[in-house]
C-alpha positions as CSV (number, residue, x, y, z in Angstrom):
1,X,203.0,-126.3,176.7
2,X,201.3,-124.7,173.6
3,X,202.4,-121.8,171.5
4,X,201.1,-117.9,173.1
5,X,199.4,-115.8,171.2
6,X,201.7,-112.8,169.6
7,X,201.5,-109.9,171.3
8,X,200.5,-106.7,170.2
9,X,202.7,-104.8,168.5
10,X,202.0,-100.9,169.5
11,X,204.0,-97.5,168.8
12,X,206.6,-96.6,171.4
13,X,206.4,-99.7,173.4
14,X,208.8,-102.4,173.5
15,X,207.2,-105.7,171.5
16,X,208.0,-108.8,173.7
17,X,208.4,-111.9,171.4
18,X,206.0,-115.0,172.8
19,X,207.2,-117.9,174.6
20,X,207.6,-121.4,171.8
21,X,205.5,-123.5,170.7
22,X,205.8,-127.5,172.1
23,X,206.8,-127.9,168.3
24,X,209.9,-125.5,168.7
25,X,210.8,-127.4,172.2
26,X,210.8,-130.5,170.8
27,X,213.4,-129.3,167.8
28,X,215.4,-128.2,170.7
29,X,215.9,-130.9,172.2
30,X,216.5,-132.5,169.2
31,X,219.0,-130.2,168.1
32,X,221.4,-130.8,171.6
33,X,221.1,-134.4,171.1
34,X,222.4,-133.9,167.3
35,X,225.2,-131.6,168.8
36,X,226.2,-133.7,172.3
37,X,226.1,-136.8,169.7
38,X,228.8,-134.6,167.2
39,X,230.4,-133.3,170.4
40,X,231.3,-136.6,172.3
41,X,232.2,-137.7,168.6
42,X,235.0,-135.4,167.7
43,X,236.5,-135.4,171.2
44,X,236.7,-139.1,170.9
45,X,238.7,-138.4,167.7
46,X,240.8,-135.9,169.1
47,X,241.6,-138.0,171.9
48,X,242.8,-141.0,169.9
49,X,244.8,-138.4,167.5
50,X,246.4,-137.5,170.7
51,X,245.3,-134.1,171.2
52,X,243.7,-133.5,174.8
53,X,245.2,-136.3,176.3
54,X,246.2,-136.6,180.2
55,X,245.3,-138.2,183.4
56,X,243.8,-135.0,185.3
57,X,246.8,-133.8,186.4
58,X,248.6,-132.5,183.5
59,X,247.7,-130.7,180.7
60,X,244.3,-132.9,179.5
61,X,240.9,-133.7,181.2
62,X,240.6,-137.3,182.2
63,X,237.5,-139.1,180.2
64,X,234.8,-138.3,182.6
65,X,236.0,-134.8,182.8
66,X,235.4,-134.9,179.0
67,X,232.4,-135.9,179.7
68,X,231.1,-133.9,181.7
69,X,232.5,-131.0,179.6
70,X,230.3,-132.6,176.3
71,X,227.0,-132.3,178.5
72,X,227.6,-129.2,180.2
73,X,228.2,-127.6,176.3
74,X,225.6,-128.9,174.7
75,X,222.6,-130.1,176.5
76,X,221.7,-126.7,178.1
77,X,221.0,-126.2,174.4
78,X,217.2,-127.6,174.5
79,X,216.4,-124.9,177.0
80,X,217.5,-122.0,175.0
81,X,214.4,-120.3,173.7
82,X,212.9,-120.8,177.2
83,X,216.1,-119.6,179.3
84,X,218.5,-117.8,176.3
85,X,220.8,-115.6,178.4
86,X,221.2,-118.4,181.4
87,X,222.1,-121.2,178.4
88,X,224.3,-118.4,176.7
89,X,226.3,-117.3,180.3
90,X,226.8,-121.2,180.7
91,X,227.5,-122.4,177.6
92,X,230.7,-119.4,177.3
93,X,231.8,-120.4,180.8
94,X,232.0,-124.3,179.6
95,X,233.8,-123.4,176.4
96,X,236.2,-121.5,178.5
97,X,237.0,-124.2,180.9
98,X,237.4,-126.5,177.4
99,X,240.0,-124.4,176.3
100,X,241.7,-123.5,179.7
101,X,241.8,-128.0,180.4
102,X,241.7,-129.5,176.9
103,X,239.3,-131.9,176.8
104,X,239.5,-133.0,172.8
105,X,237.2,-130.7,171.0
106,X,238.0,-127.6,168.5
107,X,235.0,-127.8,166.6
108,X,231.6,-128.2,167.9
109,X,232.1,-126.8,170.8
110,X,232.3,-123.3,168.9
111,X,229.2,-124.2,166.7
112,X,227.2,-124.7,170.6
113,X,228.9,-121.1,171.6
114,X,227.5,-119.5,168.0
115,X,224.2,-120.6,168.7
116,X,223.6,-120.1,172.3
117,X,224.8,-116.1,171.6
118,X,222.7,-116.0,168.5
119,X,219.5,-117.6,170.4
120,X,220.2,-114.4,173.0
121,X,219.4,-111.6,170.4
122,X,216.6,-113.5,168.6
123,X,214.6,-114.9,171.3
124,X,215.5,-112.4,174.0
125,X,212.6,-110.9,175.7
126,X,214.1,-107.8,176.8
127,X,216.5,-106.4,174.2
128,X,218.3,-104.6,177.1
129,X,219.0,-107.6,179.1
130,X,220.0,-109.0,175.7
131,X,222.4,-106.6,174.9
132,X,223.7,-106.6,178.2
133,X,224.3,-110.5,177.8
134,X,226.5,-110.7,175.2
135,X,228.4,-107.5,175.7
136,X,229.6,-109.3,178.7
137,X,230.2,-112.2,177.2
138,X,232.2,-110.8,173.8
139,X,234.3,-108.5,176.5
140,X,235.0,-111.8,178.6
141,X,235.8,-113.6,174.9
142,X,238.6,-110.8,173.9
143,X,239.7,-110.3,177.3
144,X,240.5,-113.9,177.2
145,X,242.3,-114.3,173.9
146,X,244.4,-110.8,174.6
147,X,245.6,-112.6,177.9
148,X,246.2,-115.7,175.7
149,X,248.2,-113.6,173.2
150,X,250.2,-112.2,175.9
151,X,250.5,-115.1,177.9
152,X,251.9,-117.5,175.4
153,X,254.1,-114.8,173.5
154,X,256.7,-115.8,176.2
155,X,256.3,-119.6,175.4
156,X,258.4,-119.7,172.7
157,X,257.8,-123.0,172.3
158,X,253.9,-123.0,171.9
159,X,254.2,-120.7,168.9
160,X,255.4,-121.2,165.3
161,X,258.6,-120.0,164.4
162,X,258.4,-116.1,164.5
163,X,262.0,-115.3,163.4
164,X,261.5,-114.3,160.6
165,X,261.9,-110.9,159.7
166,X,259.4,-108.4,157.7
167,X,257.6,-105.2,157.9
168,X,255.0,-106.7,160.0
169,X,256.0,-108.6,163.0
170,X,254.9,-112.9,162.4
171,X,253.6,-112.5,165.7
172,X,251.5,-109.3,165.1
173,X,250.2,-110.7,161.9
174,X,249.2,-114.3,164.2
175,X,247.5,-111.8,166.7
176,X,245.4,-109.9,164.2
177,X,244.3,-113.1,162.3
178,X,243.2,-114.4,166.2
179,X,241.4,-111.0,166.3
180,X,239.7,-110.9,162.9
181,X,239.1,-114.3,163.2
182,X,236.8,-113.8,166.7
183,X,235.1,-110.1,165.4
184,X,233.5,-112.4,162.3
185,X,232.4,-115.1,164.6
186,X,230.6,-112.5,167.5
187,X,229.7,-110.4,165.3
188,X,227.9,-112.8,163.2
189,X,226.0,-114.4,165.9
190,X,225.2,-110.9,167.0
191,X,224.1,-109.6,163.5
192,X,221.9,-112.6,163.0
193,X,220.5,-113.1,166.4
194,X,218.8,-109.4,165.8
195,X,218.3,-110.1,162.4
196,X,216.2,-113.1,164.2
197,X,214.8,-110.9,166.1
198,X,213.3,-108.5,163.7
199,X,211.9,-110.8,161.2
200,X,209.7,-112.0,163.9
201,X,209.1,-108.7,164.9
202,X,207.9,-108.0,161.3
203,X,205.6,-111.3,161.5
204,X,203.8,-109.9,164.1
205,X,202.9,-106.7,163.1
206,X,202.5,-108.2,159.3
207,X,199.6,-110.7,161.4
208,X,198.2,-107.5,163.3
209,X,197.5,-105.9,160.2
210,X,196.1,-108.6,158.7
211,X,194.0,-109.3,161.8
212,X,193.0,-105.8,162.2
213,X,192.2,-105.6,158.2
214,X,189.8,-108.8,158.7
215,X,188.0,-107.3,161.4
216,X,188.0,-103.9,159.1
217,X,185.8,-106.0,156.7
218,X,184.0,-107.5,158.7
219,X,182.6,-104.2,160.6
220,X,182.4,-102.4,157.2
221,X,180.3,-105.5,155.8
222,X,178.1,-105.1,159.0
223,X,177.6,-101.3,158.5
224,X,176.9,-101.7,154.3
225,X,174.1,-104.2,155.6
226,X,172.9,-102.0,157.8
227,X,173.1,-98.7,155.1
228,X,171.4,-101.4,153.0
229,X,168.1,-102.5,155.2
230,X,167.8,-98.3,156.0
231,X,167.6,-97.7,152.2
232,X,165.2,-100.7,151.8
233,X,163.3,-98.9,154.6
234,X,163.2,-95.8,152.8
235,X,162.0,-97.2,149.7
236,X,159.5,-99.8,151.3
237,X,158.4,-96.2,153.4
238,X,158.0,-94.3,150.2
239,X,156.4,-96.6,147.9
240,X,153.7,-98.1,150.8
241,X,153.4,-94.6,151.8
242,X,152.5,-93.0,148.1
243,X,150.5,-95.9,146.9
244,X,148.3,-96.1,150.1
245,X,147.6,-92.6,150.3
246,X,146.7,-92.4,146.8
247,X,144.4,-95.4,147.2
248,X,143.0,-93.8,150.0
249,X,141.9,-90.7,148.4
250,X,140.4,-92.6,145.7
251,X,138.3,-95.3,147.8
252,X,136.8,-92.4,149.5
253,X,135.9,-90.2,146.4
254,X,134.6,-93.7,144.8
255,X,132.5,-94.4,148.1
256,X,130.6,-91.0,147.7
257,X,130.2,-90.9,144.4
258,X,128.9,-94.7,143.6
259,X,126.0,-94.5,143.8
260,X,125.0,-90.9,142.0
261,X,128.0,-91.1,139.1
262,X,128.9,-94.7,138.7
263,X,131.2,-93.9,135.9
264,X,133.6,-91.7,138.2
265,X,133.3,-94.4,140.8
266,X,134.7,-96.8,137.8
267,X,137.5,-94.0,137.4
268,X,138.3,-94.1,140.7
269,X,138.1,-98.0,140.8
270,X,140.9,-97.8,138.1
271,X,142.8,-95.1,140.1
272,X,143.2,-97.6,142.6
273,X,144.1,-100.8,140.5
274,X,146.6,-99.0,139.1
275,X,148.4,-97.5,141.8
276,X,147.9,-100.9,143.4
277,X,150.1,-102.5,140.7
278,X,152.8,-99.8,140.9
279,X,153.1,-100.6,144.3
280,X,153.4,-104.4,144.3
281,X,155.6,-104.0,140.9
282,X,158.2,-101.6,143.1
283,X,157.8,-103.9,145.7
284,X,158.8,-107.1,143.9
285,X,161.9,-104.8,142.9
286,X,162.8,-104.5,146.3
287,X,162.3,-107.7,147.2
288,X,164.6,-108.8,144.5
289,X,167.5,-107.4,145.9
290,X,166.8,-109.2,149.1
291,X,166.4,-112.2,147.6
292,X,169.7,-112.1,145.4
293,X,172.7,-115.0,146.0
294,X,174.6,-114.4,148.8
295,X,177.6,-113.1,146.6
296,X,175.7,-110.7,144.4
297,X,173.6,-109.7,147.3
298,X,176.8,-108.9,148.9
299,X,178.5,-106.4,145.9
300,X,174.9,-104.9,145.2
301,X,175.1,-103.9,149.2
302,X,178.5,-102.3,149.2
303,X,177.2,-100.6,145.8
304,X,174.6,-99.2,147.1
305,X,175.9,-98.3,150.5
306,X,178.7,-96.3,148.9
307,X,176.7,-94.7,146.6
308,X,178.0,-96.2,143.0
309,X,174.7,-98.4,142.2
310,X,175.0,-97.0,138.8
311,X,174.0,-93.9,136.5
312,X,170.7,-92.7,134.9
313,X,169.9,-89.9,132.9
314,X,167.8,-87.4,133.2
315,X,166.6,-86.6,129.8
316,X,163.7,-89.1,129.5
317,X,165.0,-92.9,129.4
318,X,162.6,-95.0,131.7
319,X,165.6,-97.8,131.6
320,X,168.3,-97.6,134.5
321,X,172.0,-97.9,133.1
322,X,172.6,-100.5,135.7
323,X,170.7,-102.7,137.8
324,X,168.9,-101.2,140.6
325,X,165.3,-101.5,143.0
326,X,163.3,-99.1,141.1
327,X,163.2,-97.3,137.8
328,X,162.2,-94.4,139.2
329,X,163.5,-90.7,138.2
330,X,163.4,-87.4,137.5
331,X,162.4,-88.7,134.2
332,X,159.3,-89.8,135.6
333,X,158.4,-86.8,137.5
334,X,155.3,-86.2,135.1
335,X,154.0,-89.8,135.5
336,X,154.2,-88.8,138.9
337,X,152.2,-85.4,138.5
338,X,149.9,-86.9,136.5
339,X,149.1,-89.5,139.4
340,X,148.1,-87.1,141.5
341,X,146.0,-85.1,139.5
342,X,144.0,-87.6,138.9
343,X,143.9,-88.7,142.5
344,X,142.4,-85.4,143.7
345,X,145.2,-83.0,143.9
346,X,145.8,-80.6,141.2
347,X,149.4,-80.7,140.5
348,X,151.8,-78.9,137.9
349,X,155.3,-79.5,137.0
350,X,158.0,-77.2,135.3
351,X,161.6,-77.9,134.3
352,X,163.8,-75.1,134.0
353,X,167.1,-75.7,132.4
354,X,168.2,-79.0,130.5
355,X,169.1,-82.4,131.6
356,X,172.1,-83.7,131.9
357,X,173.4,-87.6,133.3
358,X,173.3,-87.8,136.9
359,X,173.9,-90.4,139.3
360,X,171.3,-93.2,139.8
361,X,171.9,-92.1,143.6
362,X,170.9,-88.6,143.0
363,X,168.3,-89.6,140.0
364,X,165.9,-92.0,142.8
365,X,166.5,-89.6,145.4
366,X,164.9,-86.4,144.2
367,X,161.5,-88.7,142.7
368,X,161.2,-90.0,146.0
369,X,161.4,-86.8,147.8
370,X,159.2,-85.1,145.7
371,X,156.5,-88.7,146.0
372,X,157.0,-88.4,149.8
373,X,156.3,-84.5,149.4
374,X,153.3,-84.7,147.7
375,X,151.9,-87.8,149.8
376,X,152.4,-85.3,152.5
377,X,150.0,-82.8,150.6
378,X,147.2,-85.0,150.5
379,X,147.7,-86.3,154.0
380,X,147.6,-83.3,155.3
381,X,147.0,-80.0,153.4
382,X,143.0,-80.6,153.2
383,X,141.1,-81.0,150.1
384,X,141.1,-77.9,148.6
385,X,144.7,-78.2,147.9
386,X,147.0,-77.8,145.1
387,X,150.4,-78.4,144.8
388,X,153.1,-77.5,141.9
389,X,156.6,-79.5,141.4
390,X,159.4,-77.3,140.0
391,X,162.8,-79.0,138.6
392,X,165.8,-76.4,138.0
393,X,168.8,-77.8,136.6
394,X,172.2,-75.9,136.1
395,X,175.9,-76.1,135.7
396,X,176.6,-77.2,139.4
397,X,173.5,-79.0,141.0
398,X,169.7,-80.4,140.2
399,X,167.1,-78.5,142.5
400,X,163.6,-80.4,143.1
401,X,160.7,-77.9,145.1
402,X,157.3,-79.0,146.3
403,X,155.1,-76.6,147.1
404,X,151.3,-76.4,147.8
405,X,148.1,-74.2,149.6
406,X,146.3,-74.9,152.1
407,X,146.5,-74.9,155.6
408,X,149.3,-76.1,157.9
409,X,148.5,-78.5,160.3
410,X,150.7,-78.2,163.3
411,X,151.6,-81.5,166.1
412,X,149.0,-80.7,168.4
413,X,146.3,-80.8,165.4
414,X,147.5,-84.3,164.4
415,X,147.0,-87.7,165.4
416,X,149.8,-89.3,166.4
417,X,149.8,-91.6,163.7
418,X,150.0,-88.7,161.5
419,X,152.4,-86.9,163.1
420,X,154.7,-89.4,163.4
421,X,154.5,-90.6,159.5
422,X,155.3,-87.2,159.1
423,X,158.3,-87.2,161.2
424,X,159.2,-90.6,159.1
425,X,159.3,-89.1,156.1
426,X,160.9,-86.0,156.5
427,X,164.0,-87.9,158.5
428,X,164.0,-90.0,155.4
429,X,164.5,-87.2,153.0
430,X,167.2,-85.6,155.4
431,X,168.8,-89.3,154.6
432,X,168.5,-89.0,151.2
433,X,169.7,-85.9,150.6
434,X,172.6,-86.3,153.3
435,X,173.5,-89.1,151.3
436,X,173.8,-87.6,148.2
437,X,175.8,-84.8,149.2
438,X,173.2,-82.1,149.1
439,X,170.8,-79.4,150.9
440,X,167.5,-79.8,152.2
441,X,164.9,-76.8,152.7
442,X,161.5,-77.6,154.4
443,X,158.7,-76.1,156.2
444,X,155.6,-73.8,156.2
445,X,155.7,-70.9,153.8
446,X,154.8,-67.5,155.1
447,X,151.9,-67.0,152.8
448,X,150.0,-70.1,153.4
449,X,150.9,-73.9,152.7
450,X,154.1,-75.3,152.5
451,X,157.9,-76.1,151.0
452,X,159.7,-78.6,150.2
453,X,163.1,-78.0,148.3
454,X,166.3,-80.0,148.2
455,X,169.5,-79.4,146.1
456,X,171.7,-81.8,144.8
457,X,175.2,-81.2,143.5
458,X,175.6,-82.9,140.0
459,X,177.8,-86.0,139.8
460,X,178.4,-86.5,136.2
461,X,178.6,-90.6,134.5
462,X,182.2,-89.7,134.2
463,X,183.1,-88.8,137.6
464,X,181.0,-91.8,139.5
465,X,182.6,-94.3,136.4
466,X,186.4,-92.5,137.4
């Protein structure tokens, strides 16, 4: 037989305590050996001191009597986690017929009656039944020892001398002691029994918790590397995205022109090489988180799914505070800009208002929306396009817009590569800007072209370090 698995412990419902291990068997039956060793021991003792002596028919239990009375008290014993109220009801029967036919013993016999009444409230599997158990028996107990008291009060010569005279009767004080004496010894193999009970009780639900915590990290460890591969996505989406487009625009324009301006051709060769690098240099960043040991892959994971991968400023430092995949920023904004006007698409950027420290969170995310937005633009806005990037900071938030001219293409226009790039990137900037707490405006303007504006509330290097 091996040990069962705890049971749940749940609000409201009665918690049953398992069945015991082989190990807790086995130190049962160990422990009514030890006792029916001790038992037989002491009546043996009391038998030569001449206490419980007789031939059956007198006041004493003849030897066999005895015992049977030893095994009948103490080997029950190695059944009593299986079995507890069965081996408690017996065991108080057999220390009842001890004491109604002497049989020798005074002294382990009561130590068997303690534990059988204890085992009820600890191992117990219904605490009714339990209580029910040894209410029966205590009441049986006291019922006995108040016949007792009465009984032998008219054997004057079983009792001490009770002539003296006082202001409490000798026999009053004899009772109480009798009384006291039983109310410690129930009562303490009551108290402890639940005592028992509770403590393994507490086990449980302290193994629950701990069971229910482990399985707590383990899902929230699945869902950071899940938050984690999305962002990747986003970033791989974004820089592949930019960088292709760009190189696109500028293979084309070198194609025409080759052959009657071979110096803009160069320039648009060099367009290309260097966009090229900016994409494999963002992409090694990327790759470099992936890449990390398992336990620093691991914190930069939850970092970065909870949204504390560091801060950045936005007043012009090109170097993160802390680690992260890209040194992008609204710091590099007009590196941006600048990109695309020399790809083809006339571009402008304004700031309004100053910069202050924002989150690295907040810092990527508005660059790559406003990179996505204007990859967008020369995707699909024609090329007579322009486009201007505004950036308004204030007390409360940081506010990015892209807007441009030209013509709206709508679904049915599209391929559906296009259309569903474009679907792509605009459920990646809801992400973003979901993510960072903010508020995302986008589509076609009523006066030709098109919008592209999301607010971010301001999370100052103080409050994400707090």
């Amino acid at each position: 037989m091996t040990a069962n698995a705890a049971p749940p412990v749940v609000e409201g419902i009665e918690w049953v305590r398992p069945r015991p291990g082989r190990r807790a068997l086995r130190n049962d039956v160990i422990l009514a050996l030890v006792l029916a060793a001790g038992t037989a021991a002491t009546v043996v003792l009391y038998r030569i001191a001449g206490w419980g002596q007789g031939d059956g028919e007198g006041g004493g239990a003849p030897w066999w009597g005895s015992v049977l009375w030893v095994a009948a008290m103490t080997l029950p014993l190695a059944a009593r986690r299986l079995q507890p109220e069965l081996v408690a009801l017996v065991a108080s029967a057999t220390f009842i017929v001890g004491g109604i036919v002497p049989v020798g013993d005074a002294l382990f016999s009561n130590i068997c009656l303690f534990v059988a009444i204890y085992t009820v409230g600890a191992w117990g599997r219904s605490r009714r039944r339990a209580t029910i158990v040894r209410g029966v028996i205590v009441a049986v107990m006291f019922g006995w020892l108040f016949w007792g008291l009465i009984y032998y009060s008219a054997v004057q010569d079983h009792l001490p001398d009770f002539s003296r005279e006082g202001t409490v009767s000798p026999y009053l004080a004899y009772g109480l002691i009798n009384v006291l004496t039983n109310l410690l010894y129930f009562g303490g193999a009551w108290y402890f029994g639940d005592t028992g009970y509770r403590s393994a009780r507490s086990r449980a639900e302290l193994e629950q918790r701990t069971a229910e915590l482990a399985s707590e990290r383990e899902r929230t460890r699945a869902q950071a590397v899940a938050i984690e591969r999305l962002r990747i996505a986003r970033e791989l989406h974004d820089v592949v995205a930019h960088h292709v487009s760009v190189i696109g625009v500028q293979a084309g324009a070198a194609r025409r022109v080759l052959a009657k301006d071979p110096d803009a051709a160069a320039a648009a060769l060099s367009s290309i090489e260097s966009s090229a690098r900016d994409a494999v240099d963002e992409l090694h960043g990327l790759l470099g988180t992936l890449r990390g040991d398992a336990e620093t892959g691991s914190v930069a994971v939850l970092d970065h799914a909870l949204g504390l991968a560091g801060t950045r400023t936005g007043s012009g430092d090109d170097e993160p505070a802390t680690t992260s995949t890209s040194t992008r920023g609204i710091a590099r904004l007009d590196d941006l800009v600048a990109e695309c006007a020399a790809g083809g698409l006339p571009t402008t950027l304004s700031i309004v208002g100053d910069a202050v420290p924002i989150s690295a969170v907040v810092d990527l995310s508005a660059y790559r929306i406003v990179q996505e937005a204007l990859t967008n633009v020369r995707k699909h806005a024609g090329a007579a396009a322009t486009a201007e990037v505004r950036v308004r900071w204030s007390d409360e938030s940081v506010e990015v817009e892209v807007t441009n001219t030209g013509p709206v293409l709508r679904p049915s226009s599209e391929t559906a590569t296009d259309a569903s790039s474009r679907r792509l990137g605009q459920v990646g900037m809801r992400e973003r800007v979901a993510a960072a707490g903010g508020r995302l405006e986008l589509g076609p303007r009523s006066r030709g072209g098109y919008l592209v504006r999301a607010e971010f509330p301001l999370r100052r290097t103080e409050e994400v370090s707090a």
